[in-house]
Structures are given as C-alpha cells and as structure tokens.
C-alpha positions as CSV (number, residue, x, y, z in Angstrom):
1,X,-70.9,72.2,116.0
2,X,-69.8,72.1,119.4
3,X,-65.9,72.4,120.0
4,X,-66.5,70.1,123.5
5,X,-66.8,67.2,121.0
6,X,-64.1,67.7,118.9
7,X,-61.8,67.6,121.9
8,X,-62.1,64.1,123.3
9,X,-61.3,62.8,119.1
10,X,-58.2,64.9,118.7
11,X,-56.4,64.8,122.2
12,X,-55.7,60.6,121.2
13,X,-54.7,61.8,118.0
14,X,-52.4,64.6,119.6
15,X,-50.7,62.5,122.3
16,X,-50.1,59.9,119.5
17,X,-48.4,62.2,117.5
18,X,-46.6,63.6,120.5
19,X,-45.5,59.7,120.9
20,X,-44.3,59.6,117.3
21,X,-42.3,62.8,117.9
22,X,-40.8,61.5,121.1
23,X,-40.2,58.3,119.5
24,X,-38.6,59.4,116.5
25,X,-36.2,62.0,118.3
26,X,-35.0,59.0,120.8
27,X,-34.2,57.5,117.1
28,X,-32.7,60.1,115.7
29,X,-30.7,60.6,118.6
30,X,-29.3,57.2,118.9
31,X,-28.3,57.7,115.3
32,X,-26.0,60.5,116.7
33,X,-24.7,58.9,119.7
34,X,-23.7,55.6,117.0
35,X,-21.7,57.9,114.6
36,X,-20.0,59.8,117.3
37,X,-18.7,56.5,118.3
38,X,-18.1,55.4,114.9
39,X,-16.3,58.8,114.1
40,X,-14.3,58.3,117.0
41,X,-13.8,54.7,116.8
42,X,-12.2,55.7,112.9
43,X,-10.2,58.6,114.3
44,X,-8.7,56.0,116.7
45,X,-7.5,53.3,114.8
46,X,-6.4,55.5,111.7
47,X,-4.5,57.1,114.6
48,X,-3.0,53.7,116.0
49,X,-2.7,52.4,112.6
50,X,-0.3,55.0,110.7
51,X,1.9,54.9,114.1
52,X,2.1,51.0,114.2
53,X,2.8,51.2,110.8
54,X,5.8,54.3,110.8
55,X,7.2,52.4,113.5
56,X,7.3,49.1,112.2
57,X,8.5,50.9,108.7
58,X,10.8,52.6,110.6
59,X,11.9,49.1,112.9
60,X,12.1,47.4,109.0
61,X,14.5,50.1,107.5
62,X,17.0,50.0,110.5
63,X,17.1,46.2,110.5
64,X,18.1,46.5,106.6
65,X,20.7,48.9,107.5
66,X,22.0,46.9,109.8
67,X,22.2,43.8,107.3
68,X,23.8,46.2,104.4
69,X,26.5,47.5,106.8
70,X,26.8,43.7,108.0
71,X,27.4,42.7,104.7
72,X,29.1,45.9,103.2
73,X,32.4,44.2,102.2
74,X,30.7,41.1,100.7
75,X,27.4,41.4,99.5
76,X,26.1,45.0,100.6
77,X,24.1,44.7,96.1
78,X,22.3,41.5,97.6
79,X,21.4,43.0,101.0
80,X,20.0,45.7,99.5
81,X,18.4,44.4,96.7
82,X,16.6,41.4,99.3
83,X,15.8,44.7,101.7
84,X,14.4,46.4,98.3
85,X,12.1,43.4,97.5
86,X,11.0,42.7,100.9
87,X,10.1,46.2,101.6
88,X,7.7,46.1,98.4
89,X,6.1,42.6,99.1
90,X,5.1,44.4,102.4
91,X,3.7,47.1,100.6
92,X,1.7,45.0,98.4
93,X,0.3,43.2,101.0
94,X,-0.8,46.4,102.3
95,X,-2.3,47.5,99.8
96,X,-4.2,44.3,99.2
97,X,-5.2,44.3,102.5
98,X,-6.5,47.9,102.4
99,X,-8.3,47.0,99.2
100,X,-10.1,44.2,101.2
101,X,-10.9,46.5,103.8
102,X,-12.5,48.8,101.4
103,X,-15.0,46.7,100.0
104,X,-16.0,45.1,103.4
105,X,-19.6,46.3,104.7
106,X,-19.9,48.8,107.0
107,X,-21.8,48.2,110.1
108,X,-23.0,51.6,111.0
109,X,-26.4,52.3,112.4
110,X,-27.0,48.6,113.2
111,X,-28.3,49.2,116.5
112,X,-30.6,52.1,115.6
113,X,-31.7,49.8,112.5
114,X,-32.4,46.7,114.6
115,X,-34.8,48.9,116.8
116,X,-36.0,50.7,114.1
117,X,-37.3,47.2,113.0
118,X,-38.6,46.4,116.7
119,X,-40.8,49.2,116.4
120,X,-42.2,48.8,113.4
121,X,-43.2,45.0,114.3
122,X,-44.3,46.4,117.5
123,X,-46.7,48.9,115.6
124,X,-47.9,46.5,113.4
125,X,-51.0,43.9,114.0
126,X,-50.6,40.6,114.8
127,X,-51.1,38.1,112.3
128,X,-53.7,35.6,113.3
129,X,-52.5,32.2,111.4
C-alpha cells in the first residue's frame, strides 16, 4: 500500500478536524468572555445594590428619628411603633422581591447558545420539501 494515496484522503479529514477544533475553541472562548461579563455584571449590582440599600436604610432610620423626637412629648409610642411597622413592611417587600428574583431564569450563555444553534443548522443538510 502506497502512503502517497493515503495522503490526499486524510489531509480533508485533518483540516476538518482542525476546523472543528478552531471552531469549538472560538466557542468555548465566547463562553468565557460571557461569564466574565456576567461575573462582573453580578459583582456590580450586588455592589450598588447593598449601598443603595444601607443608604436608603440609613435615610429611613434618621427620618424616624426625626419624627420620634418631633413627637417625643406627645406621641413618641406611636411614632415609634408606625416607624417599627413601616420598617418591616419594607423588609417584607424585600424579601418578596428577592424571592421573585431567585426563581427568575438566568440568561447566561445566550449568545454562545444562539450560535451554537447557527452552527449546527449551518452543518446540517438542507431539507428538500
């Protein structure tokens, strides 16, 4: 068997598979590039997030000090007692709102998936209908 022959068959073959490669490291490092964003993205807004919300807490609390000592030599019970319930409304809402966010789905990788899916249609016959 001559090794001449052999080449012509297998170099197709190879610079398919070199394709392949190529093609799937592109992938794989779009999927890299996506969840550095994503990572940073997170790292951001829990960032922003706990500040806007120490502040506001923080904005809150002084406001009901401000009522209480307003209302020391009247009603300083009720001004603390409405300060006490409106504090813990806004925490429920909180939490409800984080519990919404929880179960919301995640839209990681979407771009890597969507051209995942281009290339597979792209490698795939065409229908003749």
């Amino acid at each position: 068997m001559n090794l001449d022959t052999a080449t012509p068959v297998s170099e197709p073959l190879r610079r398919l598979g070199a394709s392949l490669i190529t093609l799937g490291r592109i992938r794989l490092e779009l999927f890299a590039i996506e969840a550095q964003e994503e990572k940073e993205r997170i790292a951001s807004l829990l960032l922003w997030a706990v500040l806007g919300a120490l502040l506001a807490g923080f904005g809150l609390l002084m406001a009901l000090v401000l009522v209480t000592v307003a209302l020391w030599d009247s009603h300083r019970l009720l001004a603390l007692g409405g300060g006490t319930l409106l504090l813990l409304a806004a925490a429920a809402l909180a939490v409800q709102k984080v519990r919404g966010l929880i179960h919301q789905p995640a839209s990681l990788f979407q771009s890597s998936i969507g051209e995942l899916r281009a290339d597979a249609d792209a490698l795939r016959p065409p229908t003749n209908s």
